[in-house]
C-alpha positions as CSV (number, residue, x, y, z in Angstrom):
1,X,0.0,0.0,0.0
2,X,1.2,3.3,-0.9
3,X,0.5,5.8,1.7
4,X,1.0,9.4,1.4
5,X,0.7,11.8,4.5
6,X,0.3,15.4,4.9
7,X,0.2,16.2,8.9
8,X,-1.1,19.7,9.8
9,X,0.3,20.7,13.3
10,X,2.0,24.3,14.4
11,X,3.3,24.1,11.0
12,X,2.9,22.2,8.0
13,X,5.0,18.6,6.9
14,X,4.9,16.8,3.9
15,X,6.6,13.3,3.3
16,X,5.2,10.0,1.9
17,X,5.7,6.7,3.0
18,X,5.8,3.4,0.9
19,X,4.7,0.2,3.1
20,X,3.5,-3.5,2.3
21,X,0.6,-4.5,4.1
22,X,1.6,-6.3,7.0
23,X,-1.5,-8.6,7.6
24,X,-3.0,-9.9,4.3
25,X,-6.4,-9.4,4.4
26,X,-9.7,-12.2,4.8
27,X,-12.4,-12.4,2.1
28,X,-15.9,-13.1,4.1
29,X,-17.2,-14.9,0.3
30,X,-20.7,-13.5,1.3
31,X,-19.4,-9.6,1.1
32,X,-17.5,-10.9,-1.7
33,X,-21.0,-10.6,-3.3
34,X,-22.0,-6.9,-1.9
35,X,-21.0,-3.8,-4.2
36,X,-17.7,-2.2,-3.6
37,X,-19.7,1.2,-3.5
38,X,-23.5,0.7,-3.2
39,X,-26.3,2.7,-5.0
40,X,-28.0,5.0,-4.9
41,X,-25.2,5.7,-2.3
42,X,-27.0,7.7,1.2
43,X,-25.4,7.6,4.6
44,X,-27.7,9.3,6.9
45,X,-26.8,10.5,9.9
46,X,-27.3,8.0,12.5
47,X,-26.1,9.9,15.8
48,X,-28.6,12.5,15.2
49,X,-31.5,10.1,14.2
50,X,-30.5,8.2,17.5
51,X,-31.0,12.0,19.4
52,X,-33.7,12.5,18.2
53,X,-35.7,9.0,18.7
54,X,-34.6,9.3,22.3
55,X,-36.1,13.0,22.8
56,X,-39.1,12.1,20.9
57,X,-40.0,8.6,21.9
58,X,-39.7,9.3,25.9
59,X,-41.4,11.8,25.6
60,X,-44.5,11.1,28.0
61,X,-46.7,13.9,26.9
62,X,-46.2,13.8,22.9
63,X,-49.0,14.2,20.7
64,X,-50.5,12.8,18.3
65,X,-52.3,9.4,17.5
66,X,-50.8,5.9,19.0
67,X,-48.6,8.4,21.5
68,X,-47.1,8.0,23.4
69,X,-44.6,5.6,22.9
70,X,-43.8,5.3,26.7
71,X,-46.0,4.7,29.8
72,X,-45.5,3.5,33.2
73,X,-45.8,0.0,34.5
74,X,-46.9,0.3,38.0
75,X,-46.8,-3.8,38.7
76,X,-43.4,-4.1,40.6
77,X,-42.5,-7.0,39.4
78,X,-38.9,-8.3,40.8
79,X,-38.0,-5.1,42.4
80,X,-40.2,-2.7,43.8
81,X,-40.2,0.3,41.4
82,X,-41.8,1.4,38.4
83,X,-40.4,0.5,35.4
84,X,-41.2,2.1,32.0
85,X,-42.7,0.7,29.3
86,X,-42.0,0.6,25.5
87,X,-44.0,0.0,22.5
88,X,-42.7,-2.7,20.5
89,X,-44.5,-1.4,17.5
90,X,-46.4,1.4,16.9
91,X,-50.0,0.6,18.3
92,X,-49.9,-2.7,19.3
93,X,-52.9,-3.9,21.2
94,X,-51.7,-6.0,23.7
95,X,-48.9,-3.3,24.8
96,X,-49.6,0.3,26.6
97,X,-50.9,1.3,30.2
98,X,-54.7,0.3,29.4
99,X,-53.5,-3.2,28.0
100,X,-52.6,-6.2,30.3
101,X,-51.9,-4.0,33.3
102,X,-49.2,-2.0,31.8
103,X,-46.9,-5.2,32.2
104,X,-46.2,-6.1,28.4
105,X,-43.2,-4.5,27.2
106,X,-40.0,-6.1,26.1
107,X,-36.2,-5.9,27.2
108,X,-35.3,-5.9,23.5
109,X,-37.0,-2.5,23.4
110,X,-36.1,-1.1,26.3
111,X,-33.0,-2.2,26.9
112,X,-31.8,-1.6,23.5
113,X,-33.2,1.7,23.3
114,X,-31.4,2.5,26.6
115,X,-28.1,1.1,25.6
116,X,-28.5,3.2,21.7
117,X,-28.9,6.5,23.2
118,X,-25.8,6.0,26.2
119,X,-23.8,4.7,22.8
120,X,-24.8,8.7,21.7
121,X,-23.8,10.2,24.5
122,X,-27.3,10.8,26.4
123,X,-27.1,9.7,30.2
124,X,-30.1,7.4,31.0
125,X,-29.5,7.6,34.8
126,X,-31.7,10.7,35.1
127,X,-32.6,12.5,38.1
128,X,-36.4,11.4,38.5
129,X,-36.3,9.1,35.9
130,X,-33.7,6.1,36.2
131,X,-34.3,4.7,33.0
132,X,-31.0,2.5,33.5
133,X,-31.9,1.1,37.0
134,X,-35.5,0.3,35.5
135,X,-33.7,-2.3,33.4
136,X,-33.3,-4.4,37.0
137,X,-37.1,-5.3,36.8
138,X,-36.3,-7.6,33.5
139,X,-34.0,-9.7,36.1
140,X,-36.5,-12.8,37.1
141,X,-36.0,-13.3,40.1
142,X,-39.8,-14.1,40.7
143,X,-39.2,-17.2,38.5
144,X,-36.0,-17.8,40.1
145,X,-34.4,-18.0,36.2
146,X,-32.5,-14.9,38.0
147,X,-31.2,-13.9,34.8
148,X,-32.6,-10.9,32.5
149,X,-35.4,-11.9,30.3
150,X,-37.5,-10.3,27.7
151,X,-40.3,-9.7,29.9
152,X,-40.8,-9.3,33.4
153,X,-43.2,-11.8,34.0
154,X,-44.7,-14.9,32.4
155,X,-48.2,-13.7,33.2
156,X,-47.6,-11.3,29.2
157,X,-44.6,-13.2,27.9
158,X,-46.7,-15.6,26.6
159,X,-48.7,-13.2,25.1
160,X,-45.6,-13.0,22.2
161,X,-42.1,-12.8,22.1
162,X,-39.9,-15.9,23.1
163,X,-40.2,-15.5,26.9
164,X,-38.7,-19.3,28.5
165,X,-39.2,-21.2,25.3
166,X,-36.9,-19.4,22.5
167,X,-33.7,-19.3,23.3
168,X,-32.3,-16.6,21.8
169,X,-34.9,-14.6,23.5
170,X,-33.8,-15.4,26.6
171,X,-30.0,-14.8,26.2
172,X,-29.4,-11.5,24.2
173,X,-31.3,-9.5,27.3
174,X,-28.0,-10.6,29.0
175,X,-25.7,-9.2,26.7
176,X,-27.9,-6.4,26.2
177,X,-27.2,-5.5,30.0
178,X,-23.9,-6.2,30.2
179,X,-23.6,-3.6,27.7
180,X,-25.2,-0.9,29.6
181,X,-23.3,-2.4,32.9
182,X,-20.6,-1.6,31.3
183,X,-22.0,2.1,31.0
184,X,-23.0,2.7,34.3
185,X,-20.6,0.3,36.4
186,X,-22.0,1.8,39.3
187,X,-25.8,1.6,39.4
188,X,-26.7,0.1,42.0
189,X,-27.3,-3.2,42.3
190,X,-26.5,-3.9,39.2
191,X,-22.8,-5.8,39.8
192,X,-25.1,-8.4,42.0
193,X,-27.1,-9.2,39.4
194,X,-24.4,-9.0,36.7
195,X,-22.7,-11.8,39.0
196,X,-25.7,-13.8,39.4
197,X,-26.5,-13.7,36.0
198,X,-22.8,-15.1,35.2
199,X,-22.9,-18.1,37.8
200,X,-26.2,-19.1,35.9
201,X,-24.5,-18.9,32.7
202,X,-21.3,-20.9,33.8
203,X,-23.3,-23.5,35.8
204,X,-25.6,-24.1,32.5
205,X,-22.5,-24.8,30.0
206,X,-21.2,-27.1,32.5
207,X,-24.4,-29.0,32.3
208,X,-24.5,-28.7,28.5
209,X,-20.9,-30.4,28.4
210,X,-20.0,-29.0,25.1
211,X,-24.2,-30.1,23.6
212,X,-25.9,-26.6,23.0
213,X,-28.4,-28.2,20.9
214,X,-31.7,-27.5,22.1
215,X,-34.3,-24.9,22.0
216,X,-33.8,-23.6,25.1
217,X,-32.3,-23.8,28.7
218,X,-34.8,-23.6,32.5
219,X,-32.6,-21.8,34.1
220,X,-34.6,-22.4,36.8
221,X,-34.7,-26.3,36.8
222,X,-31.2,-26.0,35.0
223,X,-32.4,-28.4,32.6
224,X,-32.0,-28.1,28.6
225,X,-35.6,-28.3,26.8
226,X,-36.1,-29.1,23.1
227,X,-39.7,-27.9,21.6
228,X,-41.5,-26.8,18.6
229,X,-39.2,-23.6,18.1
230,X,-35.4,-25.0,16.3
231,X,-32.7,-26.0,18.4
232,X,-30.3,-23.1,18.9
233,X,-26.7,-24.2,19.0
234,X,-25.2,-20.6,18.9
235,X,-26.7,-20.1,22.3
236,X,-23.3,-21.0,23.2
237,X,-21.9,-17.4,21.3
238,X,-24.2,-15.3,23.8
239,X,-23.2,-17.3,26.7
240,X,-19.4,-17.4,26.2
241,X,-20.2,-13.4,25.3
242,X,-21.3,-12.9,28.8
243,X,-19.3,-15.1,30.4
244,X,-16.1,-13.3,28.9
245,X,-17.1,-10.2,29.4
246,X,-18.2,-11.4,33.0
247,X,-14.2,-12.8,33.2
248,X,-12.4,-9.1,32.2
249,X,-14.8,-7.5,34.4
250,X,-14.5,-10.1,37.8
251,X,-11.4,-11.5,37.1
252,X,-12.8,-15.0,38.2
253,X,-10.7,-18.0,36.0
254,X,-14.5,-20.1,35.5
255,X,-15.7,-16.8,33.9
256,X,-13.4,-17.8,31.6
257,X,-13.2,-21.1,31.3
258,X,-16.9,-21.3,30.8
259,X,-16.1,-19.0,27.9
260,X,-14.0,-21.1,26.1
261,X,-16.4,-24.1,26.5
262,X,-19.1,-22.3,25.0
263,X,-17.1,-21.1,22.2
264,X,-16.0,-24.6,21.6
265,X,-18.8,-25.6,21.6
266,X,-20.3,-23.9,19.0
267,X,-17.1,-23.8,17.0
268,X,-17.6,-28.0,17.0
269,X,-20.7,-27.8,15.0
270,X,-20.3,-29.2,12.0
271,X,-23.6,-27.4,10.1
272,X,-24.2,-23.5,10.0
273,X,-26.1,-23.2,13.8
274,X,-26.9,-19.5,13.3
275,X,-30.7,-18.5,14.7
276,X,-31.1,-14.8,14.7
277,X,-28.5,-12.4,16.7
278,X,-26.1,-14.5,18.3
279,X,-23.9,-15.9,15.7
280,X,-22.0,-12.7,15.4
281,X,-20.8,-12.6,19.0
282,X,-19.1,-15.7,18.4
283,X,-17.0,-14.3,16.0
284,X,-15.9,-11.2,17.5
285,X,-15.0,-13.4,20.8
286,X,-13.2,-15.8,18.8
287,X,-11.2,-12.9,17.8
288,X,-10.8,-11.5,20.9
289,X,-9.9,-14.1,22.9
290,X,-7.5,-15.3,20.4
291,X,-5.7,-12.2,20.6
292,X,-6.2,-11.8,24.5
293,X,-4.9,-15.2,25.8
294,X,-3.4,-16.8,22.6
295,X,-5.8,-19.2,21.8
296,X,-6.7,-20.7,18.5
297,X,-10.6,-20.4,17.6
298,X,-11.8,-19.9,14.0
299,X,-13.0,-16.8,13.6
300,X,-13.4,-17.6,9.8
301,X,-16.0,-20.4,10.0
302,X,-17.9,-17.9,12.6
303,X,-17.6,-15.0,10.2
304,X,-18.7,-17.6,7.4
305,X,-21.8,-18.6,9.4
306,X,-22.3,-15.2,10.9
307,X,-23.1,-14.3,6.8
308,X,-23.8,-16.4,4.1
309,X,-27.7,-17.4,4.8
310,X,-26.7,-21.6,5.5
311,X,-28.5,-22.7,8.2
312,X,-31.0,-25.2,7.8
313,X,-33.6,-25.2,11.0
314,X,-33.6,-21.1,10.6
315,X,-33.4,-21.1,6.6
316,X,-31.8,-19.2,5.2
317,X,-30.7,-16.6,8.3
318,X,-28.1,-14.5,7.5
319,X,-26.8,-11.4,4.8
320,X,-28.7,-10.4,2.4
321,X,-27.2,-9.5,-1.2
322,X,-29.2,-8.2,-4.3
323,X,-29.7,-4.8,-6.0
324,X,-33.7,-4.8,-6.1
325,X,-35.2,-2.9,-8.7
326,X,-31.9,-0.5,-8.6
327,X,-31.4,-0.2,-5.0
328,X,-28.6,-2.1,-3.3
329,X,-29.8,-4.0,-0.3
330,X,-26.9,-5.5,0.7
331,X,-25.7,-5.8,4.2
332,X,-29.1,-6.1,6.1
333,X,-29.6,-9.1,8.1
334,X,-32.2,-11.3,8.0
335,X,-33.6,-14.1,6.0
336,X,-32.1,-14.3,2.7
337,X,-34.7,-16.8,1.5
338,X,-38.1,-15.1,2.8
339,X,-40.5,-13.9,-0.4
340,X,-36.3,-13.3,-1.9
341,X,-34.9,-11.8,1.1
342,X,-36.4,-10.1,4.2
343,X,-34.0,-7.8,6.2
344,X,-34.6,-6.2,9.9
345,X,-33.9,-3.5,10.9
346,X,-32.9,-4.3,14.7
347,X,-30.7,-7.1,13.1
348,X,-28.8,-5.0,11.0
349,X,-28.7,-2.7,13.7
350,X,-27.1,-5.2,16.1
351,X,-24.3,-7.1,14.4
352,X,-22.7,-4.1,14.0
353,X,-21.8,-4.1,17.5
354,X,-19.8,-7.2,17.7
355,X,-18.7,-7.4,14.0
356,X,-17.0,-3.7,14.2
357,X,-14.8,-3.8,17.1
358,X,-13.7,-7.0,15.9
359,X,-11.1,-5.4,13.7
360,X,-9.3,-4.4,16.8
361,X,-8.2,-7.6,17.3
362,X,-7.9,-9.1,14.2
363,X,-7.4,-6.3,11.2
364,X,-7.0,-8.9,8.6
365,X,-11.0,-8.7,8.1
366,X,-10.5,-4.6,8.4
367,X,-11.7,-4.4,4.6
368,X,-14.5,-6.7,4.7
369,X,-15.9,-6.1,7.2
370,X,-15.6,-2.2,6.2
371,X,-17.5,-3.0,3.1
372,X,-20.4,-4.6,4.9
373,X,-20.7,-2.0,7.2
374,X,-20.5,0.7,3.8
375,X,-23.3,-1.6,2.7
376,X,-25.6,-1.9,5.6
377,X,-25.4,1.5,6.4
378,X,-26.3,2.7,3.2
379,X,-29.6,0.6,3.2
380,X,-30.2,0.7,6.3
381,X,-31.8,4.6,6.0
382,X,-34.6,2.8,3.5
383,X,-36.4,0.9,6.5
384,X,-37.5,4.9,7.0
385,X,-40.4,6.4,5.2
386,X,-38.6,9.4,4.7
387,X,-36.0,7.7,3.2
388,X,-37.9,4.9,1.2
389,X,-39.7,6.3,-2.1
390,X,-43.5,5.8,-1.2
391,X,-43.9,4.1,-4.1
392,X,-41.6,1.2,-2.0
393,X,-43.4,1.0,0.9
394,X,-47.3,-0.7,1.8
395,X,-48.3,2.5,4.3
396,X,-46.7,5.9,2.9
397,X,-49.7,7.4,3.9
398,X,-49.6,6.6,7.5
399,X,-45.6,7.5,7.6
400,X,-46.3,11.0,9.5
401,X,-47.1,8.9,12.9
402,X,-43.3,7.9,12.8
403,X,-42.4,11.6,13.8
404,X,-39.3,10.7,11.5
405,X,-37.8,8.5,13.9
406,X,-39.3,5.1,13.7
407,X,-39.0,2.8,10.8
408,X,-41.0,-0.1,9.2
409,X,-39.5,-3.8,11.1
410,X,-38.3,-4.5,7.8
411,X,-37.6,-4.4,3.6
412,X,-38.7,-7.4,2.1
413,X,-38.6,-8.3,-2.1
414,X,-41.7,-8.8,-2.1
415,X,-44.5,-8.0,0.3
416,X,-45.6,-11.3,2.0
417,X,-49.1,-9.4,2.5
418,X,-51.2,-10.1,-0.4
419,X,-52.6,-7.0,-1.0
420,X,-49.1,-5.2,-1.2
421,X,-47.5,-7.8,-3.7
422,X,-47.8,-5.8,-6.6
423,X,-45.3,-3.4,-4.9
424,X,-41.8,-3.8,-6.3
425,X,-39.1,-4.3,-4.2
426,X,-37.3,-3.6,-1.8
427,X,-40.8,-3.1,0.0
428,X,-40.7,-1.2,3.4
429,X,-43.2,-3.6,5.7
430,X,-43.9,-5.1,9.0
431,X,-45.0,-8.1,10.7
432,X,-46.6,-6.1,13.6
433,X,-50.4,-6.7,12.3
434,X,-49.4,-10.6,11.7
435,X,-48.9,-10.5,15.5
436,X,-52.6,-10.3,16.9
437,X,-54.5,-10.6,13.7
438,X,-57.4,-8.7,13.1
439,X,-56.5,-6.0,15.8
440,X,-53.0,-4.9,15.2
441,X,-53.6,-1.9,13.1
442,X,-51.5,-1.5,9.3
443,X,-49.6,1.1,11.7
444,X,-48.0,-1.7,13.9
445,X,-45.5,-2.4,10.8
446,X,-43.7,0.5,12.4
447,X,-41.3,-1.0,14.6
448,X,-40.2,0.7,17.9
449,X,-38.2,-2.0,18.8
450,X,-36.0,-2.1,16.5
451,X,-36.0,1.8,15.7
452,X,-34.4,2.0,19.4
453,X,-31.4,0.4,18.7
454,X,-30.1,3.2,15.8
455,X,-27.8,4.1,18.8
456,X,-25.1,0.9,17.8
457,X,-24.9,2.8,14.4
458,X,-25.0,6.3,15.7
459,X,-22.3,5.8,18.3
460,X,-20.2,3.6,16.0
461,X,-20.2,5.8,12.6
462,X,-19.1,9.2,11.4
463,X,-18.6,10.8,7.8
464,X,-15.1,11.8,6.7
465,X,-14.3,14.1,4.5
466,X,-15.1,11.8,1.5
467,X,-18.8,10.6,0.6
468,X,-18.6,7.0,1.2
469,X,-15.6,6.6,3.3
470,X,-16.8,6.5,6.6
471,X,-15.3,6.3,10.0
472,X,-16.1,3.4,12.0
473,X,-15.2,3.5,16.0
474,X,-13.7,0.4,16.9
475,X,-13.8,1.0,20.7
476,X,-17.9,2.4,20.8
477,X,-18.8,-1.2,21.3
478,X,-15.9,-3.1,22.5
479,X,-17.1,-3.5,26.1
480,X,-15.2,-4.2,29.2
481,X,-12.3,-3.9,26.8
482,X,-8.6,-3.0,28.2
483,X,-7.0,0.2,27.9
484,X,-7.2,1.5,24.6
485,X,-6.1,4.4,22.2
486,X,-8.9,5.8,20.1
487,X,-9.1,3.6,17.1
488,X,-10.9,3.9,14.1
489,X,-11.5,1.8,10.8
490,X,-11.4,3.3,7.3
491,X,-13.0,1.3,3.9
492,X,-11.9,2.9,0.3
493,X,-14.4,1.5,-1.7
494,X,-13.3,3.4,-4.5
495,X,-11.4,1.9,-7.8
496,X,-8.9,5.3,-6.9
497,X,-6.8,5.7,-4.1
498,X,-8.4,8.5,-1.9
499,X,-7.1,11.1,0.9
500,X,-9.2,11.3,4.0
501,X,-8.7,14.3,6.9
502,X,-8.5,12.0,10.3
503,X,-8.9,14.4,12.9
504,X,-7.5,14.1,16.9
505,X,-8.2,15.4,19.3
506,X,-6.8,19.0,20.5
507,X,-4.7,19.2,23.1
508,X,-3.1,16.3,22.7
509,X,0.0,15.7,20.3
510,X,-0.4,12.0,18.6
511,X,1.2,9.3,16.4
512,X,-1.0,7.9,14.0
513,X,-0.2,3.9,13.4
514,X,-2.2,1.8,10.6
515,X,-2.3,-1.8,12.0
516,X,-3.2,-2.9,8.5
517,X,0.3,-1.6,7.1
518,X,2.1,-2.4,10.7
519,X,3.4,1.3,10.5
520,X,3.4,4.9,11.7
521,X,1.4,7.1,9.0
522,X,1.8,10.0,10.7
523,X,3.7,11.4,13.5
524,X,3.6,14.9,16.1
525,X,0.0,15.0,15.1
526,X,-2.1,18.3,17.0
527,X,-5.1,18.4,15.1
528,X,-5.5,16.7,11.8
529,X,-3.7,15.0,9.0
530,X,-4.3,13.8,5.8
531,X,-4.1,10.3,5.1
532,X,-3.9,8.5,1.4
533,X,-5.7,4.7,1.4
534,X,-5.3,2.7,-1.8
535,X,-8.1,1.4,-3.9
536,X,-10.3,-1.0,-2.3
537,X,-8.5,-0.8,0.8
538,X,-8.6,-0.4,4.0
539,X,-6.6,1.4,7.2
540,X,-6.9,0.9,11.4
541,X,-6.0,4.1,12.3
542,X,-4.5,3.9,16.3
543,X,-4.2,7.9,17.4
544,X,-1.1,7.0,20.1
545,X,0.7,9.6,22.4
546,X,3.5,11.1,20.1
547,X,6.8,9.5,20.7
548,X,5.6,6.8,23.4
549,X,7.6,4.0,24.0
550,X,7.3,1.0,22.3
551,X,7.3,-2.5,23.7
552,X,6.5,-6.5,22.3
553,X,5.2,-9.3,24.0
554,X,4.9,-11.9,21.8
555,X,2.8,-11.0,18.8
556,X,1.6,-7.7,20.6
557,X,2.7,-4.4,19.8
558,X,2.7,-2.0,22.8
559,X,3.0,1.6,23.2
560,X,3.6,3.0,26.7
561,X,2.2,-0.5,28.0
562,X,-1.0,-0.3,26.0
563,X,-1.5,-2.4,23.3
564,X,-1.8,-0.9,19.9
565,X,-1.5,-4.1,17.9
566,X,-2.1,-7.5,18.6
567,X,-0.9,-8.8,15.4
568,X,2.9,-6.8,14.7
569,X,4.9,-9.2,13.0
570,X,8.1,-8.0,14.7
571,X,8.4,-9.9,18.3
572,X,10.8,-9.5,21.0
């Protein structure tokens, strides 16, 4: 890579550099597939969308018809507080306080919609309205499960969702507060349950003994429980998730050695085991860990599964590719098979949190998965009415009751209700009237839910200085991660090498080093510098203190004892 460098300080410096790529990069064959540069090419801003979704959503006197989105739930359950309440989609019957006592909301909503705004920088843990110690009342400890669960009680959860029965269901509200744990490390009570939640976790994989191959897990009766719904083998990514995460925070060795159980565990399956959100925490621990504590796991066959749309209970599950009509959908998550391909919006949404900080620890997928992300967040602004030509969605007419900030559950090829299949694709939709059928209004295709978590993309992307280079934060969702230097991944999905303007931070004087390249790209850096990446290529971009010492241990490039690189070639 030929990388040429113009640093703007006190005064101005102008060199180039010629480097070979130190780490050869990884295809992921299923972005192999995705445009280098999708079209029509729209990156909306996604911070400010996630602003505004917070301000307009909890807000308990808005106006309008269906609002408010919020109410309070008055039951108690697990802990004796209120605890708010969040639509799952617009105007669903069963939901609100005048529906099944206020007590049916969901921990995907909530949760995710607390930990998207903190990932924006708004503080949940408000003076008379702890939204982030409300999230205690999803722990059952009622049920004695005593881990977090969609729903507070199993007097609604069987009204929908996968409440003790789905697996998945059951598991991502865990990692979902870990996250925010990891945000407010200090709300009380929250390291207890954080604890217990981890014990459960470890004492289950030892039961499993390596078999994850079930629907779900009683944590209660600690007993594994097969059903109608598929098995879900990748149950074991979430849990070795929380578990490891549950290890860097504790420090306690079962953390993680339950960790590594459950990621060999899923890494032994010999079939594709994704289900719905899980598969990509896998992959990102698998990097992780390998780069951590020197372990071996395949992050490739993860990566693979995490993508190409193999599994065979969940068919299909996985990225969608396909220009539809002359949009590029590539890069949403969901089922590739569905009526030709039916992405989600709180899918997409979510695998950007494990699958960008990934790069940290292992930059040889820096330009894939820097493509994906140039794909998904290009489509991802049509799930919005605003940003979807009407002529592409089933309710245009209806769109004003989104206030701009909530988006249909999903795009779809073609429209799985029969009275919008003469739309052409992609087709803006949502299964929210499907749910309670005949009473779910055509305005329940909106989806709250997933509209809450535009946080992972607001906190993780930025523009740059060229349209369709982005900047992607490596550290906004690497939690409980070790001390880091602000790190940031760069995709040129250009045919034409391309100068970007990385700006640091003032005040502070920095070396910039490209882990991609394994060199320095810039040094004595005080506000911005201009950096050249080569056609279809991708940089890391570490902003370190200027002139820090460096140190190897093993594999492991150090500057003033914090690592910068986990994969330098040059050991010492």
């Amino acid at each position: 890579m030929n990388t040429f460098i113009k640093i703007t300080t006190s005064f101005l410096l102008v060199f180039s550099l010629n480097a070979t790529a130190q780490v050869k990069q990884q295809n992921i064959s299923r972005v192999d597939q995705m445009p280098n540069l999708p079209q029509p090419l729209k990156i909306i801003d996604y911070k400010k969308l996630a602003l505004d979704f917070d301000k307009t959503v909890y807000d308990f006197n808005a106006k309008g018809k269906y609002w408010p989105m919020v109410w309070m739930d008055e039951s108690q359950k697990n802990f004796p507080q209120k605890v708010v309440g969040l639509y799952t989609a617009v105007a669903d019957v069963r939901q609100g306080p005048d529906h099944n006592n206020g007590m049916f909301h969901e921990a995907l909503a909530t949760m995710g919609a607390t930990l998207g705004a903190t990932l924006v920088g708004i503080d949940k843990n408000q003076p008379n309205l702890n939204y982030v110690g409300m999230l205690k009342n999803y722990f059952n400890k009622e049920t004695n499960w005593n881990i977090m669960m969609n729903n507070t009680c199993p007097e609604v959860a069987l009204l929908g969702g996968g409440y003790g029965r789905d697996w998945w269901y059951d598991v991502y509200p865990n990692l979902l507060f870990f996250a925010v744990y990891d945000k407010y490390p200090n709300e009380p009570g929250f390291t207890e349950i954080a604890r217990t939640i981890a014990d459960k976790f470890y004492e289950a994989d030892v039961i499993l003994n390596g078999n994850y191959d079930y629907s779900y897990f009683d944590y209660n009766k600690m007993t594994s429980m097969t059903n109608h719904i598929c098995t879900q083998p990748d149950a074991a990514a979430g849990h070795a998730w929380v578990l490891y995460m549950a290890y860097k925070k504790f420090g306690d060795a079962k953390y993680l050695k339950g960790a590594k159980s459950a990621l060999a565990a899923l890494e032994s399956q010999s079939k594709n085991p994704t289900y719905e959100v899980l598969m990509p925490f896998g992959a990102y621990l698998a990097a992780r860990i390998n780069a951590e504590e020197n372990t071996k796991y395949k992050t490739d066959k993860m990566l693979d599964w995490t993508f190409d749309g193999t599994p065979i209970c969940r068919e299909g599950w996985g990225a969608l590719v396909g220009n539809w009509n002359g949009f590029d959908i590539s890069g949403t998550f969901g089922s590739t098979v569905d009526h030709g391909g039916y992405g989600f919006l709180m899918n997409t949404y979510d695998a950007a949190w494990p699958l960008v900080p990934l790069v940290r620890y292992d930059q040889s997928y820096a330009t894939a998965i820097g493509k994906w992300m140039l794909n998904a967040a290009n489509a991802s602004r049509l799930f919005y009415p605003q940003y979807m030509p009407k002529e592409h969605q089933t309710i245009p007419e209806l769109a004003e009751i989104t206030k701009g900030v909530i988006g249909y559950e999903g795009i779809i090829k073609q429209s799985s209700y029969k009275e919008y299949e003469n739309i052409k694709g992609p087709v803006a939709q949502g299964d929210g009237p499907l749910w309670v059928l005949g009473e779910n209004p055509k305005e329940s295709q909106f989806s709250v839910y997933g509209s809450g978590h535009v946080g992972i993309f607001g906190g993780i992307i930025r523009a740059t200085n060229v349209t369709g280079i982005l900047q992607l934060d490596l550290l906004a969702t690497d939690f409980f991660s070790d001390k880091a230097y602000p790190s940031y991944l760069y995709y040129n999905p250009y045919t034409t090498n391309k100068t970007i303007t990385i700006k640091t931070e003032k005040g502070k004087k920095v070396d910039l080093y490209n882990t991609v390249s394994g060199s320095f790209v810039a040094r004595n850096v005080t506000s911005s510098a201009k950096i050249n990446i080569g056609a279809l290529n991708s940089a890391v971009i570490v902003c370190v203190p200027a002139g820090g010492k460096i140190t190897h241990e093993g594999e492991k490039m150090l500057i003033d004892s914090v690592v910068v690189d986990y994969k330098s070639q040059e050991k010492k």
